[in-house]
ROGUDO-35888 format. One line per field, with one value per residue (C-alpha): residue number from 1; residue in one letter; z, x, y. Coordinates in steps of 0.1 Angstrom, whole numbers, padded with zeros to 4 digits, always signed. Each point is the difference from the previous one (the first is absolute). Example, Ala and Ser with C-alpha at 12.3 -4.5 7.8 and 13.67 -1.06 7.14 Angstrom:
BEGIN
num	c(1  2)
residuo	c(A  S)
zz	c(+0078  -0007)
xx	c(+0123  +0014)
yy	c(-0045  +0034)
***
This chain:
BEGIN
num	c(1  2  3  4  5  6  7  8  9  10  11  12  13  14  15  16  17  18  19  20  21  22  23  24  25  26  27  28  29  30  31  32  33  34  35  36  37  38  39  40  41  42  43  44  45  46  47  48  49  50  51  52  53  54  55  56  57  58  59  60  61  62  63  64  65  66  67  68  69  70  71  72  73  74  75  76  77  78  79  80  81  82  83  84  85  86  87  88  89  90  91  92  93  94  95  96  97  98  99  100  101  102  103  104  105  106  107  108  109  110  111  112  113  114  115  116  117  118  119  120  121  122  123  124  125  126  127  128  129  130  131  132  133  134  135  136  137  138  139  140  141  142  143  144  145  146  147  148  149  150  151  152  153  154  155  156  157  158  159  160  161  162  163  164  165  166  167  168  169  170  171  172  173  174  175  176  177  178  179  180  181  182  183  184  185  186  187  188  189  190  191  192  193  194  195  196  197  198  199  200  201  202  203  204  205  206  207  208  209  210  211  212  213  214  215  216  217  218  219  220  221  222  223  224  225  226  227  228  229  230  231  232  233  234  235  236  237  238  239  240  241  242  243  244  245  246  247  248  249  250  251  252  253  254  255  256  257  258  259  260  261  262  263  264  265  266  267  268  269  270  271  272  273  274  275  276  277  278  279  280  281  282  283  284  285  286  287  288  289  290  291  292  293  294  295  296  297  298  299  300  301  302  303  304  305  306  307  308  309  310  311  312  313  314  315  316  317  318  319  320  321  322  323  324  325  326  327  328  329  330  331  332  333  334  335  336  337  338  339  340  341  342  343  344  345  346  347  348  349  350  351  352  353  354  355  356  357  358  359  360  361  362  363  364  365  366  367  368  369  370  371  372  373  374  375  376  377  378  379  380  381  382  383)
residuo	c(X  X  X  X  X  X  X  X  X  X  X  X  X  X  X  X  X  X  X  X  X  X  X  X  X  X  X  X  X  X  X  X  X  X  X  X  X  X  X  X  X  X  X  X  X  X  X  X  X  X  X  X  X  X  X  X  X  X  X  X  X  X  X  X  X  X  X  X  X  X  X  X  X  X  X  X  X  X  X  X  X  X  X  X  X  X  X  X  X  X  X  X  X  X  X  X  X  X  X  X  X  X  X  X  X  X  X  X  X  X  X  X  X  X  X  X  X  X  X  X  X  X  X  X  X  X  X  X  X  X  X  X  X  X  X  X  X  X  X  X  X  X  X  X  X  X  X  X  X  X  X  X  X  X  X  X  X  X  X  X  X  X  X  X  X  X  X  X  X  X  X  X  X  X  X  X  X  X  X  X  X  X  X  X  X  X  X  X  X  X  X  X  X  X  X  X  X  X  X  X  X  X  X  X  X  X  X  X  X  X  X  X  X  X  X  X  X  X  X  X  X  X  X  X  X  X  X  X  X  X  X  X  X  X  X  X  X  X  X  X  X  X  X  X  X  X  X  X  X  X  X  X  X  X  X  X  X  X  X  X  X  X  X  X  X  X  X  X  X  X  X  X  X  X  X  X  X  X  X  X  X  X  X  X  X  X  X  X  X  X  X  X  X  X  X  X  X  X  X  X  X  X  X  X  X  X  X  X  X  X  X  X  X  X  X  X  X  X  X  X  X  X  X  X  X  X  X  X  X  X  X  X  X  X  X  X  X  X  X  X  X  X  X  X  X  X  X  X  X  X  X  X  X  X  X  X  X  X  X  X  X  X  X  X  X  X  X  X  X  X  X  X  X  X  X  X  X  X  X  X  X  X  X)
zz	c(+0781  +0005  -0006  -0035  -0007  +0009  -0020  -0037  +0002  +0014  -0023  -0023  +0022  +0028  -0018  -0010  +0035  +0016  -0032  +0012  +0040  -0020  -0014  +0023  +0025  -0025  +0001  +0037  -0001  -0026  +0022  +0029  -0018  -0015  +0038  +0011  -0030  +0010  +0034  -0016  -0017  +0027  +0032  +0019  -0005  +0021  +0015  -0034  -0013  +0032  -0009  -0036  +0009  +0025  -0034  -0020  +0028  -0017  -0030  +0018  +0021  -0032  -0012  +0025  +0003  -0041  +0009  +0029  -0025  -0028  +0029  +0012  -0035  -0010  -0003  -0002  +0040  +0009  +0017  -0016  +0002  +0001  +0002  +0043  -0012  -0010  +0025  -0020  +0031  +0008  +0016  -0028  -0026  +0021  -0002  -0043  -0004  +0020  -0017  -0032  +0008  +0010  -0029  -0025  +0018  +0003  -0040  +0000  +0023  -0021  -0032  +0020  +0012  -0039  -0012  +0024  -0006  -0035  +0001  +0024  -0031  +0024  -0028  -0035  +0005  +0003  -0018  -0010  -0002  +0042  +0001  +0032  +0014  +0027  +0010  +0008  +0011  -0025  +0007  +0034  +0010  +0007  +0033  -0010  +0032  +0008  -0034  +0008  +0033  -0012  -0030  +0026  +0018  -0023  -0002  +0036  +0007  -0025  +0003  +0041  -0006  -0021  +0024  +0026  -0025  -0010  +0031  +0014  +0027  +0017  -0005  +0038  +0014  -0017  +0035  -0008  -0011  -0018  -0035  -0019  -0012  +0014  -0009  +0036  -0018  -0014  +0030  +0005  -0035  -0005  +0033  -0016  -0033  +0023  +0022  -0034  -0018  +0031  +0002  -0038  +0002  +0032  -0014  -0033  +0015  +0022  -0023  -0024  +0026  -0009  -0025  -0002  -0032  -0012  -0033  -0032  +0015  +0019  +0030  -0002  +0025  +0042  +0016  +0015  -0036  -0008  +0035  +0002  -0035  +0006  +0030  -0024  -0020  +0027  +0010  -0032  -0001  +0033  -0003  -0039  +0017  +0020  -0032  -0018  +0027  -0004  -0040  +0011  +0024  -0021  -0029  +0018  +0015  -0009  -0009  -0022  -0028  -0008  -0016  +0024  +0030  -0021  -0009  +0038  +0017  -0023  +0007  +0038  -0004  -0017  +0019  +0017  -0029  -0027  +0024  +0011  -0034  -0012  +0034  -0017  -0036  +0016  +0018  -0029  -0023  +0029  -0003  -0035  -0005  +0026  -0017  -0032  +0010  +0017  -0031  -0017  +0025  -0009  +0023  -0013  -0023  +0016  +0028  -0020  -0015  -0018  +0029  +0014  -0026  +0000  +0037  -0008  -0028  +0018  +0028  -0024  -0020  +0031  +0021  -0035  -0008  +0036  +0001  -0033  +0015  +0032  -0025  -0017  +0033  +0007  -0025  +0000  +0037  -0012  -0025  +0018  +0010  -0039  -0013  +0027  -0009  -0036  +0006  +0017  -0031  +0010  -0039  -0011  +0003  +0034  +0004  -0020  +0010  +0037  -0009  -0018  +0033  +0020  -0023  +0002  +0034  +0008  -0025  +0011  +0035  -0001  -0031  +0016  +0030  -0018  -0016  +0033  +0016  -0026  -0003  +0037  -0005  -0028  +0020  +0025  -0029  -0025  +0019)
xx	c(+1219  +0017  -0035  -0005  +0035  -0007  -0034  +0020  +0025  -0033  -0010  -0035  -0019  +0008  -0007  -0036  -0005  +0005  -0022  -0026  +0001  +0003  -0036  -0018  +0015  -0017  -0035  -0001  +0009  -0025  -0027  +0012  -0002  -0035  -0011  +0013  -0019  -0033  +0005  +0007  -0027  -0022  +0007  -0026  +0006  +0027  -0002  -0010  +0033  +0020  -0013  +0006  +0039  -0003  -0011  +0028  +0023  -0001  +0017  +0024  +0009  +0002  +0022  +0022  +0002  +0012  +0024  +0015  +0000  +0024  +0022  +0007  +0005  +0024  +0037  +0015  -0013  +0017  +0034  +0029  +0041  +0016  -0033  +0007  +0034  -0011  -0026  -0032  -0007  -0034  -0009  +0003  -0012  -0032  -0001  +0007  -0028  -0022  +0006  -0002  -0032  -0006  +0010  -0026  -0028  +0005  +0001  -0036  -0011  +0008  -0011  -0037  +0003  +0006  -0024  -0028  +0007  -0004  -0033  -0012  +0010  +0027  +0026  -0015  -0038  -0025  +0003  -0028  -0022  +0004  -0018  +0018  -0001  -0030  +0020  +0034  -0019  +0019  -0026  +0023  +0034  +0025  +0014  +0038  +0016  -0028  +0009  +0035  -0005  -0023  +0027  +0029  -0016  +0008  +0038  +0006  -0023  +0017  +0034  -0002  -0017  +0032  +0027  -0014  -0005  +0038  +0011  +0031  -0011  +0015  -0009  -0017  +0011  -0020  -0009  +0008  -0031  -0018  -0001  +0010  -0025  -0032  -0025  -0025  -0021  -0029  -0021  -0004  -0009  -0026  -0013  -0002  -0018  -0027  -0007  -0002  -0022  -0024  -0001  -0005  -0031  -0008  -0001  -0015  -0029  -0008  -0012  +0014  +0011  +0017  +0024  +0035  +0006  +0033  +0015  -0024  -0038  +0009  -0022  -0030  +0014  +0004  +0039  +0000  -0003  +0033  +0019  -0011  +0017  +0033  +0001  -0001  +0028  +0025  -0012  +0011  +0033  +0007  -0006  +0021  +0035  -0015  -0018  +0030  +0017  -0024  +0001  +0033  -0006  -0025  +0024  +0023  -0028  -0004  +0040  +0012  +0023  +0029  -0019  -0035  +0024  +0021  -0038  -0006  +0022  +0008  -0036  +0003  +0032  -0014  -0035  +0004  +0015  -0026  -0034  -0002  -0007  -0017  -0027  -0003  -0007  -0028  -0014  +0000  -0017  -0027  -0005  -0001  -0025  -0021  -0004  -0007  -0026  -0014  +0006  -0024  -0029  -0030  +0014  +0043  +0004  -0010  +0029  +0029  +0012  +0032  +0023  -0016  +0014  +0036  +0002  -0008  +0022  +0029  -0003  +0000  +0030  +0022  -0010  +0003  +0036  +0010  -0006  +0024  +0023  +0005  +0001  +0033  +0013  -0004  +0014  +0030  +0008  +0002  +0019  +0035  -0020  -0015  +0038  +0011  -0025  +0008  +0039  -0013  -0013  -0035  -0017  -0018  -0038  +0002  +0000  -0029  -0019  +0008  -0015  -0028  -0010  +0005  -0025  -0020  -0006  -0007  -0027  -0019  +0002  -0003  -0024  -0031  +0007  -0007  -0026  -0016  +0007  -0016  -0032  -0008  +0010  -0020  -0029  -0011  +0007  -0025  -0026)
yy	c(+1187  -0034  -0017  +0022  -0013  -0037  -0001  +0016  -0030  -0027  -0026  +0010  -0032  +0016  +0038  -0015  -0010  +0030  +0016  -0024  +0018  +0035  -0009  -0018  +0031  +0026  -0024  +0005  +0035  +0008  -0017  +0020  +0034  -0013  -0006  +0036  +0014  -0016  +0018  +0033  -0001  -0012  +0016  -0009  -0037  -0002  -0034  -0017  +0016  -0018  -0033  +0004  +0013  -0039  -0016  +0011  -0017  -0036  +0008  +0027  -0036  -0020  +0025  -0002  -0035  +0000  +0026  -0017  -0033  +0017  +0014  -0037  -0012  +0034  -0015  +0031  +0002  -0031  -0005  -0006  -0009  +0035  +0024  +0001  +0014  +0029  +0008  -0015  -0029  -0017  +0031  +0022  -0023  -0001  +0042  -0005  -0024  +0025  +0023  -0010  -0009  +0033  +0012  -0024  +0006  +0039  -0003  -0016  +0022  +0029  -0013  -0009  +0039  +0015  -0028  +0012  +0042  -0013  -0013  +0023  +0029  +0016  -0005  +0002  +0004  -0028  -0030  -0025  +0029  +0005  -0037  -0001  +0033  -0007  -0030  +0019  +0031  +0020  +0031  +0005  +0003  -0023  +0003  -0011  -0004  -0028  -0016  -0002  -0012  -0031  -0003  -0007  -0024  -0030  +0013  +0001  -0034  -0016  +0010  -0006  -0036  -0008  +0011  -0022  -0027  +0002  +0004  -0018  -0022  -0029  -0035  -0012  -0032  -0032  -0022  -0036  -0024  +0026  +0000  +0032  +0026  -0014  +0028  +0000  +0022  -0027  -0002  +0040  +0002  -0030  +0020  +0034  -0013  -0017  +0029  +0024  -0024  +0003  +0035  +0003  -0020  +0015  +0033  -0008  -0015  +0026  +0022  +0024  +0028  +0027  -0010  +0020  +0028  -0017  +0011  -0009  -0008  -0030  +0014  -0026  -0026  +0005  +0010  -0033  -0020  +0021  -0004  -0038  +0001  +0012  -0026  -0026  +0015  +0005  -0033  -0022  +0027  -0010  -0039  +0000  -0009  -0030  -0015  +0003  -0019  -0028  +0001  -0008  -0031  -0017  +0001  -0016  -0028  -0039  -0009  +0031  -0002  +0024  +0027  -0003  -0001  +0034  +0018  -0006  +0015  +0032  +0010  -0010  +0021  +0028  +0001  +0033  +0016  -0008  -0012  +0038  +0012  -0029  +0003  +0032  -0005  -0022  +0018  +0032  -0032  -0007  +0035  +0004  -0030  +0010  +0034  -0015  -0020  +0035  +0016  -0028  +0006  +0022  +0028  -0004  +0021  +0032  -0006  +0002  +0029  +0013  +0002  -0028  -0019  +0019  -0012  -0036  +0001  +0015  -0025  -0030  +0008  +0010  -0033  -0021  +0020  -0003  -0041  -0001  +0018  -0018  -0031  +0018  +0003  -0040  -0003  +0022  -0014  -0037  +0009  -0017  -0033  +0000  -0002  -0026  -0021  +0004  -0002  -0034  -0012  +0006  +0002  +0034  -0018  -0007  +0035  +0009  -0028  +0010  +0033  -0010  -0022  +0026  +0023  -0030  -0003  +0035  +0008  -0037  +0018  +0034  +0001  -0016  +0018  +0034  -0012  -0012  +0034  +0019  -0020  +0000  +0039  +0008  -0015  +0033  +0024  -0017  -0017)
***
């Protein structure tokens, strides 16, 4: 009740955001019903209807990630003077954000679950002339305690990823000499792309194999193409902080000025909170390159079908929303040094032109790299 209360008196950026979780929550939970309907309707298919419920798990995790995004950013979750007073501490604000993230993605769920009865003519009839009837299996019925089991699970993943995100947690003990955040994670990432890469080709030039029935038709390329893929992925998520970092460093190389020495060390500042997201939005462009250029093959258009694309789609805007967000929150967190340096005198283009370096520096890094990534991926899946 106290998060319903909260969210009438929120701010409408802050309304929209949490609008934003509310759809891409009913995206996921429409693919999630669509997966449970292909397995209604073919029972004896069981294990291709397990691997297309594993499918559906990348944009259930971009989900989440966008959800736990507009939880950091919420201000109506943060502390303030006099809120401890009256029993609403760190603790509790953790259990409001939680739950009001609870509460959003419940609402897309539900509006995925009335969306899908609708199609499937459990509602009004069939629309579209039952044109996807076959593809819902609206011929049998729907087993509702399985729908609302797959529906919670967004809600409760969601809603737990953000309560240990908000948590309150002490600050550990920086040892003297060492520079503060160094992201370690760069090595273990470079490794992890390498050793995907490998298997990819591996895999894709051993033959076709048996490829796996995932959502759409995408079933023409081996498991290890896929696997060798998501490697890579969790590879450039995993290595994003540490080339942030050294966006940073090289800003501030060769005698800096004022602003070079300013776009340096925000980003060396901010590299864990915006690298993580940014890893990720290249590795969903690697993705989404290497799939166009499969698409543009003789064999690419047969492997992609409708919730093919819904998945792809969903995954892109999350990671894309999610990297904004965690820009907000950079944002929102300097927000004291940005008016003590202009109580200083510091002028207003410093700023901007800080920013705009800092822009700079991580699309001359990160841009080639994706590009990279998704040619030497594209490789096994068209030659």
């Amino acid at each position: 009740m106290l998060a319903l209360r909260l969210a009438r008196g929120t701010h409408p950026l802050v309304l929209t955001r949490r609008l934003l979780v509310a759809a891409a929550a009913a995206g996921v939970g429409f693919l999630l019903l669509c997966t449970l309907g292909y397995a209604v309707g073919h029972p004896a298919q069981s294990s291709a209807s397990v691997l297309r419920l594993l499918w559906c798990v990348l944009p259930l995790a971009a989900a989440v990630q966008f959800a736990v995004a507009v939880a950091r950013t919420d201000p109506s979750t943060r502390p303030r003077p006099g809120l401890s007073a009256v029993g609403l501490g760190p603790v509790r604000l953790t259990a409001v954000a939680a739950a009001s993230t609870a509460v959003a993605c419940t609402l897309g769920s539900m509006v995925a679950l009335l969306f899908y009865l609708h199609l499937r003519g459990d509602i009004t009839g069939l629309p579209f002339d039952g044109a996807a009837a076959e593809l819902l299996a609206a011929d049998q019925p729907l087993p509702l305690a399985a729908a609302l089991t797959l529906l919670a699970i967004l809600p409760v993943v969601a809603a737990t990823a953000a309560g240990l995100a908000l948590r309150p947690r002490s600050a550990p003990a920086e040892p003297e000499g060492v520079e503060k955040p160094v992201p370690s994670g760069l090595p273990w990432g470079v490794a992890l792309v390498a050793v995907g890469l490998a298997i990819e080709t591996y895999a894709g030039r051993s033959g076709p194999g048996n490829g796996l029935p995932l959502p759409g038709r995408f079933d023409g390329n081996p498991a290890g193409v896929l696997a060798g893929w998501v490697l890579t992925a969790f590879g450039l998520a995993l290595a994003g902080p540490g080339l942030t970092y050294g966006c940073g460093r090289l800003l501030q190389a060769v005698r800096p000025g004022a602003t070079r020495l300013l776009a340096g060390r925000v980003l060396m500042d901010e590299s864990r909170r915006i690298g993580r997201p940014l890893g990720v939005v290249s590795a969903v462009l690697s993705g989404t390159l290497a799939a166009a250029a499969l698409y543009a093959s003789d064999s690419g258009p047969a492997a992609f079908g409708p919730l093919t694309g819904l998945g792809a789609a969903l995954v892109m805007a999350c990671t894309t929303a999610t990297l904004l967000t965690a820009a907000l929150e950079s944002k929102q967190c300097r927000a004291h040094t940005t008016e003590a340096l202009l109580r200083l005198g510091a002028p207003p283009t410093v700023l901007r032109t800080a920013a705009l370096m800092r822009a700079g520096a991580l699309l001359a890094v990160f841009l080639p790299l994706t590009w990279i990534v998704a040619e030497l991926a594209a490789l096994p899946l068209t030659g």
